[in-house]
C-alpha positions as CSV (number, residue, x, y, z in Angstrom):
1,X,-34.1,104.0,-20.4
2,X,-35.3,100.9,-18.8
3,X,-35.3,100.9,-14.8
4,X,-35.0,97.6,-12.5
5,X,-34.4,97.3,-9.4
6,X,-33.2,94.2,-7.0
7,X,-31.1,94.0,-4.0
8,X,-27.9,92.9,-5.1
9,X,-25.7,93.5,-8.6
10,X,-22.8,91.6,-9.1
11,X,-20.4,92.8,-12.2
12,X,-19.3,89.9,-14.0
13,X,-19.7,86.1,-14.4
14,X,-16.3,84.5,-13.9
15,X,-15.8,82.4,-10.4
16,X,-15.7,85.1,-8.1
17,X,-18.8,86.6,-9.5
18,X,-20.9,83.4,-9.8
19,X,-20.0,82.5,-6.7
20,X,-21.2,85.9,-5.1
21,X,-24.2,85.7,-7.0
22,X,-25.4,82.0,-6.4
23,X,-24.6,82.9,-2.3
24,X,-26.9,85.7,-2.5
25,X,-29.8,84.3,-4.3
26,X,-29.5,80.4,-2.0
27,X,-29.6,83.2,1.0
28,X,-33.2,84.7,-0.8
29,X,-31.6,88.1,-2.2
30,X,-33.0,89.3,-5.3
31,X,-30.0,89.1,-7.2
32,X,-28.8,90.1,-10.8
33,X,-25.8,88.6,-12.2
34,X,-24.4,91.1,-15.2
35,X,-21.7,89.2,-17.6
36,X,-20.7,91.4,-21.3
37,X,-19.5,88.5,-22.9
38,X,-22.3,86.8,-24.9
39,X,-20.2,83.3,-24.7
40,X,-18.3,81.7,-22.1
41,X,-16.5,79.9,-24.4
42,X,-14.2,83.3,-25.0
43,X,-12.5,82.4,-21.6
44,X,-9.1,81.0,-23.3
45,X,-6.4,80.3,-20.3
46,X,-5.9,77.4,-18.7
47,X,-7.2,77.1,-15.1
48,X,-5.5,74.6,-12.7
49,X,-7.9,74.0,-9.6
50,X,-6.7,72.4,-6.3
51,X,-9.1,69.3,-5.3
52,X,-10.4,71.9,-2.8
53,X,-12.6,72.9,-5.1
54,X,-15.1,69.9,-3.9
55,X,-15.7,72.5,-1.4
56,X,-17.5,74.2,-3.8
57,X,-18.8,72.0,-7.0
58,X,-19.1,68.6,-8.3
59,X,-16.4,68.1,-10.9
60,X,-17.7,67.3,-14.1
61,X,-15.9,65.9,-16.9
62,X,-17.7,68.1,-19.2
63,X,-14.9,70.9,-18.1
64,X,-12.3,68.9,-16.8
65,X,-8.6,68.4,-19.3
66,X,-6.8,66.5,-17.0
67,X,-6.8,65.0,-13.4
68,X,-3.3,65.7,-12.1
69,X,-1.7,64.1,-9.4
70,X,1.1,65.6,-8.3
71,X,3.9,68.9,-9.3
72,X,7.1,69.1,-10.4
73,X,9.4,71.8,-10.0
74,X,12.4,71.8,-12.2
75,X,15.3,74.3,-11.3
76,X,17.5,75.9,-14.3
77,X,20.0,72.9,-13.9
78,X,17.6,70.5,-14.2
79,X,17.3,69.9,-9.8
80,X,14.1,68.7,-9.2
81,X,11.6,68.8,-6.6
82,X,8.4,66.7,-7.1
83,X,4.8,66.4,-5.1
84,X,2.8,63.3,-5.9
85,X,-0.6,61.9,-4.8
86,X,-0.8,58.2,-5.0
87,X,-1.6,56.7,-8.6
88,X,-5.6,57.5,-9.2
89,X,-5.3,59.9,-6.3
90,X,-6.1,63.3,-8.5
91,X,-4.3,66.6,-6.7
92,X,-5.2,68.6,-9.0
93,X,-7.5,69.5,-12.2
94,X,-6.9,71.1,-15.3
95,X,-10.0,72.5,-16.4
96,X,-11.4,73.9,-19.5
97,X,-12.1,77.5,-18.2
98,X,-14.8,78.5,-20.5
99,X,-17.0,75.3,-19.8
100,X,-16.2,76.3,-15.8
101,X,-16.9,79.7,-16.0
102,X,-20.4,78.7,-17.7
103,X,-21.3,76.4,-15.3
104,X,-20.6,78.0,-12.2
105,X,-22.9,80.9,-14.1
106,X,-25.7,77.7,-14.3
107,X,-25.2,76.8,-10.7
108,X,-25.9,80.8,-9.7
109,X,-28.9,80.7,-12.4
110,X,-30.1,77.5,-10.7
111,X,-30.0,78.7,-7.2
112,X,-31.9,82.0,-8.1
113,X,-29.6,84.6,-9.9
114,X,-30.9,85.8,-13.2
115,X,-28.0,86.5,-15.9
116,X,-28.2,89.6,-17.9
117,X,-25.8,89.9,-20.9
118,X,-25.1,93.1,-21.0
119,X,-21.6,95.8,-20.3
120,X,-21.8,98.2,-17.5
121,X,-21.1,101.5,-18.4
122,X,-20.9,102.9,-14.7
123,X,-22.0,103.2,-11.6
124,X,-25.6,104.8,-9.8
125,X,-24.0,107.1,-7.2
126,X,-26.7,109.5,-4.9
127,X,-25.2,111.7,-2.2
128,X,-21.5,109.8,-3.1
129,X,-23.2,106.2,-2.3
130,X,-23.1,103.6,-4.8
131,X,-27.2,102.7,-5.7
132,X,-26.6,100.3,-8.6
133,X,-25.0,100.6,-12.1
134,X,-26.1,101.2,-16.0
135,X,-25.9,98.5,-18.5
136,X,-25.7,99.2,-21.8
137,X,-26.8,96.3,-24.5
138,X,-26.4,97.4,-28.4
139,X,-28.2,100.9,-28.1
140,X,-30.6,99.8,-25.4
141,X,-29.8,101.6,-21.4
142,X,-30.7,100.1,-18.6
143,X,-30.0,101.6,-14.8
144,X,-30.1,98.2,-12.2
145,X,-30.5,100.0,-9.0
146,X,-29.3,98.4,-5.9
147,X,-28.0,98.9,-2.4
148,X,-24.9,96.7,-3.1
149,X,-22.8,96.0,-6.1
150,X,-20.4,93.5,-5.9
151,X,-17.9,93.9,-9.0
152,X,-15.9,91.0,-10.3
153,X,-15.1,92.5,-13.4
154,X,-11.5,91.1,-13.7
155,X,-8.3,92.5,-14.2
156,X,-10.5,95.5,-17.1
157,X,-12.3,96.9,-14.3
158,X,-12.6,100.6,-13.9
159,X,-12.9,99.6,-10.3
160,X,-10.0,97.9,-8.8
161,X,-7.7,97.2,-5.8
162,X,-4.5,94.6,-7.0
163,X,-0.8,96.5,-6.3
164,X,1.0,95.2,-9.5
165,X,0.9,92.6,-12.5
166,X,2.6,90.0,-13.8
167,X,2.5,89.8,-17.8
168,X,2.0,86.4,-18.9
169,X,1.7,84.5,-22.4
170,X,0.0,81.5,-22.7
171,X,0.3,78.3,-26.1
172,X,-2.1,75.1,-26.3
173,X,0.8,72.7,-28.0
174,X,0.5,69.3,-28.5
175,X,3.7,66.6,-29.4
176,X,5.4,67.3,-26.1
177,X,7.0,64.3,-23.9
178,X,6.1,65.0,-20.9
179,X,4.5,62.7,-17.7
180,X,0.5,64.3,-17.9
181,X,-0.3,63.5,-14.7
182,X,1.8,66.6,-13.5
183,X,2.2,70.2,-13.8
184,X,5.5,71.0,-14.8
185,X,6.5,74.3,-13.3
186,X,10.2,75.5,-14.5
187,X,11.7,78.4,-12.6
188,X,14.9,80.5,-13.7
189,X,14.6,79.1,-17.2
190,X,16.1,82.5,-18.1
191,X,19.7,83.0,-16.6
192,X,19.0,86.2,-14.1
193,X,15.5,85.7,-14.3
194,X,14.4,83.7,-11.4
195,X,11.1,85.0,-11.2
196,X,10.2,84.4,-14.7
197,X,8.8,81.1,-15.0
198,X,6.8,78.5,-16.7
199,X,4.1,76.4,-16.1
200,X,3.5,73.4,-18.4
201,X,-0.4,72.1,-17.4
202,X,-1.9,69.1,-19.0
203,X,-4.8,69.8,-21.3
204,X,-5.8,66.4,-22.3
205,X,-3.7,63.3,-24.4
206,X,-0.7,64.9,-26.0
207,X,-1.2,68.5,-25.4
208,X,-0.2,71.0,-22.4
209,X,-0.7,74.5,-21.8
210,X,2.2,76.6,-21.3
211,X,2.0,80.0,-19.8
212,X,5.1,82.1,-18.8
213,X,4.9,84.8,-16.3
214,X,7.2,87.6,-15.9
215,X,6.8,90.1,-13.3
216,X,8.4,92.7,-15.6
217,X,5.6,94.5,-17.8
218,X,5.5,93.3,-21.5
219,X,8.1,90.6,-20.8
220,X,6.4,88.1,-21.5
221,X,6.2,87.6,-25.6
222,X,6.4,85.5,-28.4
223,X,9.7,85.7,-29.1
224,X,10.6,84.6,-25.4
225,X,8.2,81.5,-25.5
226,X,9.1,80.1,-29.1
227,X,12.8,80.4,-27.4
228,X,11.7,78.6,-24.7
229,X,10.2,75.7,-27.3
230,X,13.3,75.6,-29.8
231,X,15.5,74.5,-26.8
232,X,13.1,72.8,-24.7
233,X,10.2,70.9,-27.2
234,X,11.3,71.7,-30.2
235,X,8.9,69.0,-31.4
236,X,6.2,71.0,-30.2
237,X,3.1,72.0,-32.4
238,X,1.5,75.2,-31.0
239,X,-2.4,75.3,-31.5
240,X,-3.4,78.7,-30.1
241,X,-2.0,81.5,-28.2
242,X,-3.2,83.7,-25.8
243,X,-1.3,87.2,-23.8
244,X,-2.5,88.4,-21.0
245,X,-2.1,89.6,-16.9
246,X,-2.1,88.4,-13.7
247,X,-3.2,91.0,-10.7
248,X,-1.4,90.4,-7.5
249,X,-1.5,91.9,-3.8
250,X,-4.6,92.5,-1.9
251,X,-5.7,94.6,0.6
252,X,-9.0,94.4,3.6
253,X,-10.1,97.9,3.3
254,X,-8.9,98.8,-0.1
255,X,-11.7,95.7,-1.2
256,X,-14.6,97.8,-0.3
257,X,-16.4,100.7,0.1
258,X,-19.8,101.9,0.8
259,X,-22.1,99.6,-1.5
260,X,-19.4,98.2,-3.0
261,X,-17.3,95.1,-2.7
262,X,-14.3,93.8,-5.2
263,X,-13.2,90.2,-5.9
264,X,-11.5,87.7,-7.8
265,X,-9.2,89.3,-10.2
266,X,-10.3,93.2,-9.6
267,X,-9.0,92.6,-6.2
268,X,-5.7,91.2,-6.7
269,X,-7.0,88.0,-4.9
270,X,-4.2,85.5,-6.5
271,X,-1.4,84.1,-4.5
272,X,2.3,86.5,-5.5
273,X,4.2,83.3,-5.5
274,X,2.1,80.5,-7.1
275,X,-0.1,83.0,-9.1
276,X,-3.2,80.7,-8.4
277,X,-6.6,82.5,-8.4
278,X,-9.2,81.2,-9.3
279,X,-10.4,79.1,-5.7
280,X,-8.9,82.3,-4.4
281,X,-12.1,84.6,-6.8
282,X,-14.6,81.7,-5.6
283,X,-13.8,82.4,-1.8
284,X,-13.8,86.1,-2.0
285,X,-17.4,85.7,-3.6
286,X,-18.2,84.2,-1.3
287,X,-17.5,85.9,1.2
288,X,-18.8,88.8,-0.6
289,X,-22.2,87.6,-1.1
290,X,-22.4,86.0,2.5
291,X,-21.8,90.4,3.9
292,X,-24.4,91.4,1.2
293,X,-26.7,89.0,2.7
294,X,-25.9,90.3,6.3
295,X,-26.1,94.0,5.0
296,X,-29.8,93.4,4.1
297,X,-30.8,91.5,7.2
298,X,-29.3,94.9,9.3
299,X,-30.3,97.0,6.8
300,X,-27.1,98.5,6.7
301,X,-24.8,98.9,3.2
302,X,-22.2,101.2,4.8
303,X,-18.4,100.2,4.5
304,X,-18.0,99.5,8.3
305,X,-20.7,97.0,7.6
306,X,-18.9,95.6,5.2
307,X,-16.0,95.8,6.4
308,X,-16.8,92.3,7.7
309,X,-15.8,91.3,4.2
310,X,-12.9,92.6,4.2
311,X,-11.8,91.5,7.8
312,X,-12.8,87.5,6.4
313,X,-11.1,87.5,3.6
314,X,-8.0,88.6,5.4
315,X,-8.6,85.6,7.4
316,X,-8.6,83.2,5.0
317,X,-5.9,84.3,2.6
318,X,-5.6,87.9,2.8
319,X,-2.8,87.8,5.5
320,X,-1.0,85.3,4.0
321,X,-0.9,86.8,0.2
322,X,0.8,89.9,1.9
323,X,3.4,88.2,3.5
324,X,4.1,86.2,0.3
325,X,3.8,89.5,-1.8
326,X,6.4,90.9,0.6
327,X,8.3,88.1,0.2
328,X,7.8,88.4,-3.3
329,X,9.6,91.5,-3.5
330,X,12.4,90.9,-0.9
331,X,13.3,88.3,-3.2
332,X,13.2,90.0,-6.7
333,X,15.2,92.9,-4.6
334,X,17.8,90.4,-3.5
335,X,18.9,90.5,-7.4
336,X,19.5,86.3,-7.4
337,X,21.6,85.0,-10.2
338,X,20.6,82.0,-12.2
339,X,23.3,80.3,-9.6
340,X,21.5,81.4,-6.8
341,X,18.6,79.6,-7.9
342,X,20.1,77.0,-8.3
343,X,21.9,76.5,-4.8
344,X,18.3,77.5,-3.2
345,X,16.9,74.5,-5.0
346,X,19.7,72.0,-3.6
347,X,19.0,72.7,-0.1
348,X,15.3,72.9,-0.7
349,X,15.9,69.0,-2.5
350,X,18.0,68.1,0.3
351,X,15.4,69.1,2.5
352,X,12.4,67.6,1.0
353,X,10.8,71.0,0.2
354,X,11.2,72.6,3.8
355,X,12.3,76.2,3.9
356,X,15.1,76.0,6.8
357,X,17.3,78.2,8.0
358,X,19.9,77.1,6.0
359,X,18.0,78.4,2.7
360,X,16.7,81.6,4.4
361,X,20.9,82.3,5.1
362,X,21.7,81.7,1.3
363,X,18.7,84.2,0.4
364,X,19.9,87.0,2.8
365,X,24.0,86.1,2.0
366,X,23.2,87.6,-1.8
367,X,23.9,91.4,-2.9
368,X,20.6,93.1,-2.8
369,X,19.2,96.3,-4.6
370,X,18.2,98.4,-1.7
371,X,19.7,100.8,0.3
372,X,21.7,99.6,3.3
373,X,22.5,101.2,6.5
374,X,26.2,99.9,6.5
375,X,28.9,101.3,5.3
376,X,29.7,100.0,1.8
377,X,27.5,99.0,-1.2
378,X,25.2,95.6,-0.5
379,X,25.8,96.3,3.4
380,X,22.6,95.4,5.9
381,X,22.2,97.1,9.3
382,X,21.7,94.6,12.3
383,X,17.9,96.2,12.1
384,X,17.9,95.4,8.3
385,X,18.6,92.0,9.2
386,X,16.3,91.6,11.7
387,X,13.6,92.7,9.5
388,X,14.2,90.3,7.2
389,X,14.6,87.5,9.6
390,X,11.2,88.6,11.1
391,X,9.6,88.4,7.9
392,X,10.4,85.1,7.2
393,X,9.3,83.8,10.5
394,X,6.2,84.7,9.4
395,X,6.2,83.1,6.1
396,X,7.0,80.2,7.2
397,X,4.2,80.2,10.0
398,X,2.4,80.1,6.7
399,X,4.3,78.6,4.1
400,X,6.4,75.7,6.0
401,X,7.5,73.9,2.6
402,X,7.5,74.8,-1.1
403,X,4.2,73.1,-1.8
404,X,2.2,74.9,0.8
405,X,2.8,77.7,-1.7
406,X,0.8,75.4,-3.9
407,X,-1.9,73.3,-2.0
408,X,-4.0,75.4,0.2
């Protein structure tokens, strides 16, 4: 068995873990990027990436489908709520997420990182800490032994934080009428389904990627998304398909632990109401790789040192995403009728997108699942109440108006 040594690992070559490894290797860390998939190009989904991500690399029109200016959010009676940069003003960019994920995996190469292709068949663990991990490439083992590993090994990691998935089922089509200079994003498309939804992303002249999300597990099939085309586009040519998840709800100390530190998609770092991700992976590696760098300089790779990690990325997005997951499930609790929806979406219209009082009262007038302290079934205590008046006091401290949910 071959033995190497360096002083970070990072487990996997997708955003997050590119962007841990090229922050470790610009800081002067010895730093191995492992990736199992032998071509980038097997990334399939769409990726939609907020103009932040200047912040981070130069887009390139190598990888980028479409420049998108603006969102529209169409309610199940057609109400419509719609976000819009000025013409040539891009808001947003549909990328091609294979060509992406390879070049942020050039960029860490660039600054330093060497890329192994290889799979990781576990973890180096002496005196229960974490000293590296095995690779395994055909029938050759290799142990890379390191004082950190930083795994970004998606949502098929062994190691892993997120609190719960959303299934989700993806078409390329092409022959669809729609404006391409927007994402489309149609909630409550199924009656008593509001948080089933569908996001129709430009990929280019005449074609659009169009994934639905369910938050129930296996919900989201075939059957459900050629229904969705019959009545919708049924002009619509479908080119490929794709099935997969999306990990949601994070935690600060579950991300972590001594020698190790989880992002991107391993670590539930999406948003639970917009299920973006993938600026989300970027920031969390790095911030990952800047508390590996800080590790080495003290010489210390113990959680409380990286705990640091964990306390930044709560921060930056951490808080937020578990007020929106809480949200999230006071919402899907409140049991809201295609009708419901609908009346939600007028006041938001009439409202320009602000989430007042008036639409927090319609959420908390519906019949809810849980158990009440009243006296009769779908009763709320005064404390019950308050709770969920206090909770969206906070949400709105961060999410003021349906595209916040969206933009940041």
């Amino acid at each position: 068995m071959e033995k190497l040594s360096c002083d970070v690992v990072i487990v996997g070559a997708g955003p997050g873990g590119s962007m841990a490894a090229k922050t470790c290797a610009k800081y002067g860390l010895d730093t191995v990027l492992v990736e199992r998939k032998e071509d980038f190009k097997r990334a399939k989904f769409a990726q939609v990436l907020h103009r932040r991500i200047f912040d981070y690399i130069k887009i390139d029109d190598r990888f980028v489908d479409a420049k998108i200016r603006g969102i529209k959010i169409i309610s199940l009676d057609g109400t419509e709520l719609e976000m819009h940069e000025p013409k040539n003003f891009e808001l947003f960019f549909g990328i091609d997420r294979g060509r992406f994920d390879e070049e942020l995996a050039r960029l860490a190469e660039k600054n330093g990182a060497e890329l192994m292709r290889a799979s990781v068949a576990g973890l180096i663990k002496e005196d229960g800490k974490i000293k590296g991990v095995k690779t395994k490439t055909n029938e050759e083992e290799t142990e890379i032994r390191s004082n950190i590993v930083i795994e970004a090994g998606g949502i098929e990691s062994k190691y892993r934080s997120f609190k719960e998935v959303d299934s989700c089922i993806e078409y390329l089509v092409e022959s669809i009428d729609l404006d391409s200079e927007y994402i489309h994003y149609r909630i409550g498309v199924f009656a008593n389904s509001p948080f089933e939804s569908f996001y129709l992303t430009p990929k280019g002249k005449d074609k659009f990627a169009i994934a639905f999300f369910s938050p129930n597990p296996n919900s989201a099939t075939e059957d459900r998304m050629d229904l969705f085309l019959k009545e919708n586009f049924p002009e619509a040519k479908v080119i490929e398909k794709n099935c997969g998840s999306i990990p949601l709800g994070s935690a600060g100390r579950e991300l972590l632990t001594d020698g190790l530190m989880l992002v991107g998609d391993c670590a539930g770092c999406a948003s639970p109401l917009s299920r973006f991700g993938a600026l989300f992976a970027m920031d969390s590696g790095v911030l990952a790789g800047e508390t590996a760098v800080e590790a080495h300089e003290e010489g210390d790779f113990s959680s409380d040192l990286l705990a640091r990690y964990g306390e930044r990325w709560r921060r930056l997005h951490g808080a937020r995403n578990d007020i929106e997951y809480e949200v999230r499930k006071f919402l899907m609790q409140r049991d809201l009728s295609g009708e419901d929806v609908n009346s939600l979406f007028h006041i938001l219209k009439d409202e320009n997108g602000v989430f007042t009082d008036a639409f927090f009262k319609k959420i908390v007038k519906g019949k809810g699942k849980g158990k009440g302290k009243g006296k009769g079934k779908g009763k709320r205590s005064k404390s019950d109440s308050d709770l969920e008046r206090a909770l969206f006091k906070e949400f709105r401290r961060y999410d003021d108006n349906i595209w916040d949910l969206f933009v940041r």
